[in-house]
C-alpha positions in Angstrom: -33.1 248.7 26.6 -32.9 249.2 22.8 -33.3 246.9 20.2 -29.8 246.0 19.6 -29.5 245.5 23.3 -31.9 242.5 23.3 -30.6 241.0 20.2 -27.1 240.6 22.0 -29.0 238.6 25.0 -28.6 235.4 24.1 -28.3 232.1 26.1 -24.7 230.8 25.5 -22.2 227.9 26.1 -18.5 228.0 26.3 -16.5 224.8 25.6 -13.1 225.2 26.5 -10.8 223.3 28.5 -8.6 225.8 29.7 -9.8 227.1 33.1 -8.5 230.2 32.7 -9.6 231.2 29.2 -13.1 229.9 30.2 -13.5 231.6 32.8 -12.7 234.8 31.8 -15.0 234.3 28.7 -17.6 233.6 30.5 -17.0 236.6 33.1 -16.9 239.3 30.3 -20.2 237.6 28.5 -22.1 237.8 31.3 -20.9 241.2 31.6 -22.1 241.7 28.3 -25.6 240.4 29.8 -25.7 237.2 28.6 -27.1 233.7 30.3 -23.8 231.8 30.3 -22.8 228.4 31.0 -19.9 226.4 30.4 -17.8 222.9 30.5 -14.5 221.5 29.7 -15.2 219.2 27.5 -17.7 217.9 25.0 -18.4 214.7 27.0 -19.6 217.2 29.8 -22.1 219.0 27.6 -25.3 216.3 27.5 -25.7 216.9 31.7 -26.0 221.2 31.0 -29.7 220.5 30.9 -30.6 223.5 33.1 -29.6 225.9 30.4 -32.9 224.8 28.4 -32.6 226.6 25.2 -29.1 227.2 24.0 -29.0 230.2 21.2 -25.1 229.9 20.6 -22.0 228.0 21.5 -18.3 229.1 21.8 -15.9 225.7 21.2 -12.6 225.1 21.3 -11.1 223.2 18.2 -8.2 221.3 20.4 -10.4 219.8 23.0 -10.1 216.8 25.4 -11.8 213.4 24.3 -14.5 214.8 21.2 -12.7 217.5 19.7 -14.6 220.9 18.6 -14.9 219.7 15.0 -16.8 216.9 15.7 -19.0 218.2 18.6 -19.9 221.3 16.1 -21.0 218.8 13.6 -23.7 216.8 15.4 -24.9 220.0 17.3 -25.7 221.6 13.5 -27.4 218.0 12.8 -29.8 218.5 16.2 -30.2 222.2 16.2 -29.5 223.7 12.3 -30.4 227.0 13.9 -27.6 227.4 16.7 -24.6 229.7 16.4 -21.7 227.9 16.6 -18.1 229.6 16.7 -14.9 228.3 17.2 -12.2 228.8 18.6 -8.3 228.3 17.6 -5.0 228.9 18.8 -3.5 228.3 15.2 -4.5 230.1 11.9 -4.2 226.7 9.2 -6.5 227.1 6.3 -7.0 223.5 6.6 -8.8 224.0 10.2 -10.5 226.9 8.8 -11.9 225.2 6.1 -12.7 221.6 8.3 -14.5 223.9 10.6 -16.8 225.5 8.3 -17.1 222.1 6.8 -18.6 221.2 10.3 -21.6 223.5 10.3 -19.4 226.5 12.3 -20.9 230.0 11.2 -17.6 231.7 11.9 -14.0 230.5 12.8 -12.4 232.6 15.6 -7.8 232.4 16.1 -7.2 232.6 20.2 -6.9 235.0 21.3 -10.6 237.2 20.2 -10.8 240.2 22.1 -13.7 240.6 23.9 -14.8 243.6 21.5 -14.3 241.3 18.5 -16.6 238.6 20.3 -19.4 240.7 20.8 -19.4 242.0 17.1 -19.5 238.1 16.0 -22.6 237.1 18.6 -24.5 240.5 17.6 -23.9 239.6 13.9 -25.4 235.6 14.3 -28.3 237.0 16.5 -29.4 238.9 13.6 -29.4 236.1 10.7 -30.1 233.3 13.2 -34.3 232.6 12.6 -36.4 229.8 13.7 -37.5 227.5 11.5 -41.0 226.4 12.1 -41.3 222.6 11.5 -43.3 221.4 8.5 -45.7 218.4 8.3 -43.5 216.5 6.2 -40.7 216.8 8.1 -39.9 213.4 10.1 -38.1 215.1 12.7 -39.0 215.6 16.5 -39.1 219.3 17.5 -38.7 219.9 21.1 -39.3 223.0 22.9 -37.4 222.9 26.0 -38.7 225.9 27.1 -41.7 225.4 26.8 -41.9 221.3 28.0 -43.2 220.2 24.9 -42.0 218.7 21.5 -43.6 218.4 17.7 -44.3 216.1 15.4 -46.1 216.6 12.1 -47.4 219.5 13.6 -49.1 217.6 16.4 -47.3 218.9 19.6 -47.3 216.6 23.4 -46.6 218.0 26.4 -43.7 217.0 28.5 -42.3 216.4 32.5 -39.9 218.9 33.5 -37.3 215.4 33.9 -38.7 213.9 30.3 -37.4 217.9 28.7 -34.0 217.5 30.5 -33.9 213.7 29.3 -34.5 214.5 25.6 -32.3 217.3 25.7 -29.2 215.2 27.5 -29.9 212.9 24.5 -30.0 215.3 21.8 -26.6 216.8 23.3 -24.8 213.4 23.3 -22.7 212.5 21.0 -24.9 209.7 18.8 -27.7 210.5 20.8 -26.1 207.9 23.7 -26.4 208.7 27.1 -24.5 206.3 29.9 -26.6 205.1 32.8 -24.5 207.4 34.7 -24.9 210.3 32.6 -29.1 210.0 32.8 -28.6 210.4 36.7 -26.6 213.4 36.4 -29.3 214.7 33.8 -32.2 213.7 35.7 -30.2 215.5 39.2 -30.5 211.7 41.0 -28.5 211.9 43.8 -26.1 208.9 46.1 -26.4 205.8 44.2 -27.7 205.2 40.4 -31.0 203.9 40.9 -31.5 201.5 37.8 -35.0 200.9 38.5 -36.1 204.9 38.6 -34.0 205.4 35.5 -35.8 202.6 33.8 -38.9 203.9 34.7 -38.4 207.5 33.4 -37.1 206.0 30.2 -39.8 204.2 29.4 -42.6 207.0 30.2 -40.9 208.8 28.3 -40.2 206.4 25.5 -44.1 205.8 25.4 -44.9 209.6 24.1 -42.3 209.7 21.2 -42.9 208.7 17.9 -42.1 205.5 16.7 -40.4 207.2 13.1 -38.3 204.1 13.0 -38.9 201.1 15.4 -38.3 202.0 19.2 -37.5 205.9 20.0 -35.0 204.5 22.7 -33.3 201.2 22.7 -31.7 200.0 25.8 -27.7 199.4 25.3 -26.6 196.5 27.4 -24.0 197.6 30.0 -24.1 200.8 28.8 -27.2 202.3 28.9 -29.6 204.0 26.2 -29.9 205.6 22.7 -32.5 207.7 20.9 -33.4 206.5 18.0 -35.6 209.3 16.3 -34.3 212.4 14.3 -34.7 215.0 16.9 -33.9 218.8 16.3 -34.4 221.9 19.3 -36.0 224.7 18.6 
């Protein structure tokens, strides 16, 4: 394998509700030899917590519920190093310019050939670096690879189920995760047992920081938010 070959391998997730498309794009990028996963929607994305680190996601603008501009905004607030492209079936500057406005790196009209695809991932692997975190910095780092996250530059160890927690939360849309949504995270099967879903919560709320009051407040009714900034590496 030569160099370029493992800069394309990259571990990628397609957000697009049209079966079809999806499929397909997912078919030829695993073709390509990538680690591809996918969903239909951005409400689906939070319980993908077996893909542990994600290197780039491919989003459709016109989505269900959340639509691309808004899910490609808070994923560049939790991970400023992921590749993000999306995807359009129109060509209006305005979407164009609202999408780069979001934190996309490039801005793709339906349909890209696959040949175009692969020019666009190659080029973000290359200018895509981690970005070590810094003392000062008040964020929480976590490594889902590795079951650990950062902070200040002292790092804690993590569960396999607290990684898959923290990255559910970090892939929710304001960091809120339904009590529904933790059991589909956490792989809980038959009925959503409250009292094992308190329980991880709150183990895992014990090793976080507390950068600003709790790291996870309990939603009445609803379930439970992280409260911490929290960015993956």
């Amino acid at each position: 394998m030569d160099s370029e070959e493992q800069l394309a391998r990259l571990n990628i997730m397609v957000v697009e509700d049209d079966s079809n498309l999806r499929e397909s794009m997912v078919d030829a990028l695993t073709m390509s030899g990538h680690q591809v996963a996918s969903v239909d929607c951005a409400e689906s994305l939070s319980e993908q917590t077996d893909l542990l680190q994600l290197d780039l996601i491919i989003i459709d603008l016109n989505l269900p519920g959340e639509n691309g501009l808004s899910l490609s905004k808070r994923l560049r607030e939790t991970q400023p190093n992921l590749g993000i492209i999306i995807l359009t079936a129109g060509n209006l500057n305005d979407d164009r310019k609202d999408g780069y406005a979001s934190g996309a790196d490039v801005f793709l009209t339906k349909p890209a050939s696959l040949a175009e695809l692969n020019e666009v991932i190659k080029s973000l692997r290359r200018r895509l670096n981690k970005l070590p975190p810094t003392d000062q910095d008040k964020s929480v780092y976590l490594d889902a690879k590795g079951l650990s996250f950062s902070y200040q530059g002292a790092a804690t160890s993590l569960t396999q189920n607290e990684t898959r927690l923290l990255l559910a939360f970090a892939r929710a849309n304001q960091l809120t995760l339904e009590t529904w949504q933790i059991a589909e995270a956490l792989s809980l099967e038959g009925d959503i047992n409250k009292p094992l879903i308190e329980l991880r919560v709150a183990r895992l709320r014990k090793k976080l920081p507390r950068v600003t009051g709790t790291s996870i407040r309990s939603i009445r009714g609803v379930g439970y938010q992280l409260c911490i900034p929290l960015k993956l590496l």
